[in-house]
C-alpha positions in Angstrom: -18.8 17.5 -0.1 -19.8 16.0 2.9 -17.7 15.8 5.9 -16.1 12.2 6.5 -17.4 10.0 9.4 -14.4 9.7 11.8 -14.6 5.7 12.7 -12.4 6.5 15.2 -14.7 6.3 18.9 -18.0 4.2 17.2 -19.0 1.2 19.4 -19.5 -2.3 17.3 -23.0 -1.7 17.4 -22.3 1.8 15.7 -19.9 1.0 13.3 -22.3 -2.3 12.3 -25.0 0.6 11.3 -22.3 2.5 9.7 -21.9 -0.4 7.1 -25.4 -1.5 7.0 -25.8 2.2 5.8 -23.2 1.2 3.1 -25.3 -2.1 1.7 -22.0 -4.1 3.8 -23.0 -7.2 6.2 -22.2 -6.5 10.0 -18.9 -8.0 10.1 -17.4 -5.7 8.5 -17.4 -4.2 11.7 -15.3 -6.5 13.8 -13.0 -6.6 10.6 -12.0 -2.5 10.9 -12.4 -2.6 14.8 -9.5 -4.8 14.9 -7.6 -2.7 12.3 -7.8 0.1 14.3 -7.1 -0.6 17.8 -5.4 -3.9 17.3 -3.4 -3.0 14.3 -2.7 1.0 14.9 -3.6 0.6 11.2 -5.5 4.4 10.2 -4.6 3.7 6.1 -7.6 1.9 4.6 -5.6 0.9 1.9 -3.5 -1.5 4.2 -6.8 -2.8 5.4 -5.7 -6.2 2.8 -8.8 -8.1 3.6 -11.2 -5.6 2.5 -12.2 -5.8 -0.9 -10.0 -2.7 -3.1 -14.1 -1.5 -4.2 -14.9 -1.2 -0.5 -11.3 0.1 0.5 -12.0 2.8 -2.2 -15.6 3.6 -0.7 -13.9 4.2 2.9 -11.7 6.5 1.3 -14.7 8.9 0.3 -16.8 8.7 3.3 -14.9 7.9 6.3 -11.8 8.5 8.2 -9.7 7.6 11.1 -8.6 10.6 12.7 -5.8 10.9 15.6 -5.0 14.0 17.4 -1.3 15.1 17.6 1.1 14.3 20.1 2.8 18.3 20.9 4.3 17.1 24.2 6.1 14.3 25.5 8.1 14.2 29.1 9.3 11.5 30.6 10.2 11.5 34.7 12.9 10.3 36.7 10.5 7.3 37.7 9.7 6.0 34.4 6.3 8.1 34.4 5.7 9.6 30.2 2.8 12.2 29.9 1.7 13.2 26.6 0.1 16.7 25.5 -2.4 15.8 22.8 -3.6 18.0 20.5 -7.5 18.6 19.7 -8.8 20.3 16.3 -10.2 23.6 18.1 -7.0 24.2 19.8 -7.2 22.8 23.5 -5.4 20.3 24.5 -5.6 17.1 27.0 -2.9 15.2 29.3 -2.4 11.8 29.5 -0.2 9.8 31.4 1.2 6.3 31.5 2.5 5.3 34.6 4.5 1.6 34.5 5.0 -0.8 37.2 6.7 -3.9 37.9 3.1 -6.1 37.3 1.3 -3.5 34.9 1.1 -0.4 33.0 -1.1 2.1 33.8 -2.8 4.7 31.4 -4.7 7.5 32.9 -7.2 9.1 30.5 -8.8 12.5 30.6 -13.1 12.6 29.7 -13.1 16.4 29.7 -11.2 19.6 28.7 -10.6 20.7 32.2 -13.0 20.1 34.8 -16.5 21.2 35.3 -16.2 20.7 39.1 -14.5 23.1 41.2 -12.1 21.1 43.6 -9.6 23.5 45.4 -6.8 21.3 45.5 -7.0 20.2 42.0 -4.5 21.9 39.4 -7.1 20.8 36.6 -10.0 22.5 38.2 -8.3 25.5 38.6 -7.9 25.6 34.4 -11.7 25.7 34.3 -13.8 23.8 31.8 -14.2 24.2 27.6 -16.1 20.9 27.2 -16.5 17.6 27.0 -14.2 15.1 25.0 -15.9 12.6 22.5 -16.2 9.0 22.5 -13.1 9.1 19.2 -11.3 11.2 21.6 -11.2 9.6 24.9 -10.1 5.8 23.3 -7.8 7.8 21.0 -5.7 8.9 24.1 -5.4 4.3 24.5 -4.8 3.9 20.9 -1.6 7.0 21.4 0.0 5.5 24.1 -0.4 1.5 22.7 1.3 2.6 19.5 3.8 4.7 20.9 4.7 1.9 23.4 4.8 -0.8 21.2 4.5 -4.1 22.7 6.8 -6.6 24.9 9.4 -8.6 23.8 6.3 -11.8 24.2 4.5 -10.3 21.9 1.7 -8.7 24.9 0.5 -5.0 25.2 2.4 -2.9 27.6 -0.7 -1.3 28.8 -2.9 -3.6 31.1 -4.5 -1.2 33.1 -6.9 1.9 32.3 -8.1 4.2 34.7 -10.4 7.2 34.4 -8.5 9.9 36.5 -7.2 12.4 34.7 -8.6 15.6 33.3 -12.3 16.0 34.1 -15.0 14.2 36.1 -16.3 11.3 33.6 -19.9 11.1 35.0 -20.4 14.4 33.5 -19.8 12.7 30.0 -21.3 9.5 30.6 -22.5 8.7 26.9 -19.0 9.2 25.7 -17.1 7.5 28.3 -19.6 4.2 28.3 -19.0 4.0 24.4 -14.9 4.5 25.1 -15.6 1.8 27.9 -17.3 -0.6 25.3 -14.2 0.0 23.2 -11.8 -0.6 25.7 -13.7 -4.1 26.8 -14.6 -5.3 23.3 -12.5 -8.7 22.7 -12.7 -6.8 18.8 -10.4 -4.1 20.1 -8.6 -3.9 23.4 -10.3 -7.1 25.1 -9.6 -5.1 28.5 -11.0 -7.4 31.5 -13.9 -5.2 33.2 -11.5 -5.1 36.2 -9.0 -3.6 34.7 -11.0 -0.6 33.5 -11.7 1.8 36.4 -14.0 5.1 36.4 -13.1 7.7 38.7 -16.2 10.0 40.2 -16.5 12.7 42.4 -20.2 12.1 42.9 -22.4 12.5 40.3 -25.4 10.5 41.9 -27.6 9.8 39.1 -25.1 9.2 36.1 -23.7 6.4 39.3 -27.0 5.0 39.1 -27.3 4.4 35.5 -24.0 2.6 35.4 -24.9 -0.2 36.7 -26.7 -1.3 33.9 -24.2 0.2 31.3 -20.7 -0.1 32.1 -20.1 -2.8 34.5 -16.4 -1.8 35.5 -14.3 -1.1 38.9 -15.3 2.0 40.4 -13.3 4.4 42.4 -14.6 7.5 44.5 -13.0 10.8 45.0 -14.2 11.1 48.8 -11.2 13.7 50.7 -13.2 14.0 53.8 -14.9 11.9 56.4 -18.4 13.7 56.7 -20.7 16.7 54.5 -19.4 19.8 56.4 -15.4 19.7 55.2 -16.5 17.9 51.7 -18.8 20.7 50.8 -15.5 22.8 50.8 -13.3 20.1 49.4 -15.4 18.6 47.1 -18.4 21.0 45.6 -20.7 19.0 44.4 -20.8 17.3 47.8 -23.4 20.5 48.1 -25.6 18.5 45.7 -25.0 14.9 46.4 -24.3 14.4 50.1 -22.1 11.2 51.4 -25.2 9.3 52.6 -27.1 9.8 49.0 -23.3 8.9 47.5 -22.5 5.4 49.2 -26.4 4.5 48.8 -25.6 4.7 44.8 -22.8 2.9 45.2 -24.6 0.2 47.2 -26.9 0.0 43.8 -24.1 0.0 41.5 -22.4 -3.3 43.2 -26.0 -4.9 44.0 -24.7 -6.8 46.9 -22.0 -8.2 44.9 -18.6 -9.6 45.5 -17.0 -7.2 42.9 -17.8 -4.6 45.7 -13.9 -5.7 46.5 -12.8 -3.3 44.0 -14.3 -0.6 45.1 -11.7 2.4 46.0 -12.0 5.2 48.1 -9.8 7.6 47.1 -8.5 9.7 49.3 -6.0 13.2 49.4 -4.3 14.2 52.2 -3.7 18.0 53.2 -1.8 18.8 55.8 -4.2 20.1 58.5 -6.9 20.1 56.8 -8.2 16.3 56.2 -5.7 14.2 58.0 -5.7 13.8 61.5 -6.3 10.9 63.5 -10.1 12.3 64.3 -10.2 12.5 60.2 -9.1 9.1 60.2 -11.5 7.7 63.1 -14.4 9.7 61.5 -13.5 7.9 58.4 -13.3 4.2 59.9 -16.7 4.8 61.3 -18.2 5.8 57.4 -16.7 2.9 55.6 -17.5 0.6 58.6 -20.2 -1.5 56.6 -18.5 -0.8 53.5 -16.1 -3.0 51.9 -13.9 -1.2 50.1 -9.9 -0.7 50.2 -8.6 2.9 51.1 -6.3 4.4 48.7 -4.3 7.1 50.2 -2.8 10.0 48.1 -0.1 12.7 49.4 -1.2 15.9 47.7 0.9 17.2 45.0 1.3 21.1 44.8 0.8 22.7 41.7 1.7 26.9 41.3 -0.9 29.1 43.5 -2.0 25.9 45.5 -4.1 26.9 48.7 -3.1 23.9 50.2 0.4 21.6 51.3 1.1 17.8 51.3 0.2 16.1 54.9 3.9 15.2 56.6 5.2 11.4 56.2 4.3 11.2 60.3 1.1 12.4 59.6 -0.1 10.5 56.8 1.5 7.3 58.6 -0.7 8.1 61.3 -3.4 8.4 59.6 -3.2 5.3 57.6 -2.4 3.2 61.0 -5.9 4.0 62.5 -7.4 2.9 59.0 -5.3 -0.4 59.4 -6.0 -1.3 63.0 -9.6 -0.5 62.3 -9.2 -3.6 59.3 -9.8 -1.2 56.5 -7.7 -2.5 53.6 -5.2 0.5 53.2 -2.4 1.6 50.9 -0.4 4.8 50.4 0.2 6.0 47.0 3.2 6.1 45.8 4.0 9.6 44.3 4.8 9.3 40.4 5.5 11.9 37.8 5.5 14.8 39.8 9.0 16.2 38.5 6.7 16.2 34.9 3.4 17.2 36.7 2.1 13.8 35.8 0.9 13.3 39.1 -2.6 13.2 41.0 -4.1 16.5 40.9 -1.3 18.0 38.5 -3.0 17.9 35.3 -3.4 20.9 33.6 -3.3 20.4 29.3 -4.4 23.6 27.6 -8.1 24.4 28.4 -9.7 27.7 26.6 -11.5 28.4 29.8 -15.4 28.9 29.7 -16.3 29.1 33.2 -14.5 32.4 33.6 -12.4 30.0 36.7 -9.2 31.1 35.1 -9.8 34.8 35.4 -11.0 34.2 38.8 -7.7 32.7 39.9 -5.7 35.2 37.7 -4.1 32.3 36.0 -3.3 31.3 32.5 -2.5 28.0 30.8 1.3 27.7 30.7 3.2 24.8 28.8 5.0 22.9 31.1 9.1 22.6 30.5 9.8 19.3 28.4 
């Protein structure tokens, strides 16, 4: 028999072949889209206006497959992470993160992280490989249906963002069709600026963006010229600052969306974050309008580095401030669950050998 195509993950435009394939007009498309993501319906036999012959036909070649919540913790703060689980045993972390004007879902793009950042707890798990497309949005559809909705009748997720486990420009197909999901008034109608991809650098994949997936874009920068990002930030090695910011200059064109652009920036205590950091840093993003997004490190077991002091980051963000950068100081959340920046860690079946290297092994959290 042959195996079922998991509808699950397939863009409009993929799901309209998928039918086409069948002998069905395109609109069956929009019809199951709306099932699945706007619905949580998976049962085709609850799809009522699809015809019982067509219902029947779904049934024999197609699914709509979920992976397994394992682990759920809630914080102190509000903060729940999930542990999901994937068919070949790994497993990914994702975390929802409400506030008083939105809810926030952070969504992982890989199983671990093929980059090598020292102060990152899911680098340090090494890399198995990327997620798919049915993957990545199911980690959205999870978290909407275990959620629910308001007591108005409105989703309590408003906001997606691209930081958790991996580095999404190393699995750009997958995360542009998961993008075209999220924005498709057919299943999450997301507003382009509510949708933001994290990157550490990955020049060329930056590039292509522009013309693919046309959302806010946040960088992973930790340090104010080449020579301490080479150690921070690998692939700094491959894709210096200058050849970084001049992709970033393509990907907003000279536009005014260039306003929500994020630099992201972790504080370590000594090691990024004193006030000749912070001058060096006014003087990159001088031309550059962006806003400065400030984030205390959070320790993880075996950590090389600590969190900057409350005086120090304060300094540090006052020089950024009186300089006119646009700057705010994350606000710590989830870290009693290890749901915070940099704590991710889910259950990766290591292939780079990083694991061994660190003399570490994956260890479920406490619930």
């Amino acid at each position: 028999m042959d195996k079922k195509v998991n509808l699950l993950g397939l863009t409009r435009d993929e799901l309209s072949a998928f039918f086409a394939a069948m002998g069905e007009k395109p609109f069956r498309a929009a019809q199951i889209m709306k099932w699945i993501y706007q619905f949580g319906v998976t049962d085709f036999e609850q799809m009522t206006n699809i015809s019982k012959a067509l219902r029947q036909k779904l049934q024999q070649q197609a699914e709509i497959h979920i992976p397994a919540i394992t682990v759920e913790q809630k914080s102190a703060d509000g903060t729940i992470k999930w542990l999901l689980e994937l068919p070949d045993t790994n497993g990914i972390e994702t975390v929802f993160i409400p506030e008083q004007d939105r809810g926030t879902l952070c969504v992982s793009s890989q199983v671990g992280c093929a980059l090598d950042c020292g102060f990152c707890s899911t680098a340090r798990q090494g890399f198995n490989r990327n997620l798919s497309a049915a993957e990545i949005i199911a980690q959205l559809w999870i978290a909407n249906k275990t959620l629910g909705m308001t007591a108005d009748g409105n989703r309590i997720i408003t906001n997606v963002v691209f930081m958790g486990m991996g580095e999404p420009l190393l699995n750009e197909k997958n995360v542009v069709s998961a993008v075209s999901l999220m924005l498709d008034d057919n299943a999450y109608g997301l507003s382009r600026r509510r949708v933001t991809i994290s990157t550490a650098g990955v020049v060329p994949a930056l590039r292509r963006l522009r013309d693919s997936c046309d959302v806010s874009l946040a960088i992973s920068l930790h340090a104010p010229d080449d020579k301490l990002r080479d150690q921070l930030v690998p692939i700094n090695q491959k894709y210096p600052i200058a050849e970084l910011f001049d992709a970033c200059r393509y990907y907003f064109n000279g536009d005014t969306k260039m306003k929500h652009f994020t630099i992201e920036y972790v504080l370590l205590d000594h090691v990024n974050d004193s006030i000749q950091h912070a001058a060096a840093l006014v003087r990159l993003l001088k031309k550059i309008p962006c806003k400065v997004n400030l984030i205390p490190f959070n320790p993880f077991p075996q950590a090389a580095y600590q969190r900057s002091t409350a005086q120090r980051i304060d300094a540090f963000r006052n020089v950024l401030i009186k300089a006119g950068l646009v700057t705010i100081t994350r606000k710590t959340r989830g870290d009693d669950i290890d749901a915070a920046c940099g704590q991710l860690a889910g259950k990766v079946n290591d292939k780079s050998g990083r694991q061994n290297l660190a003399g570490i092994s994956w260890v479920q959290q406490p619930v």
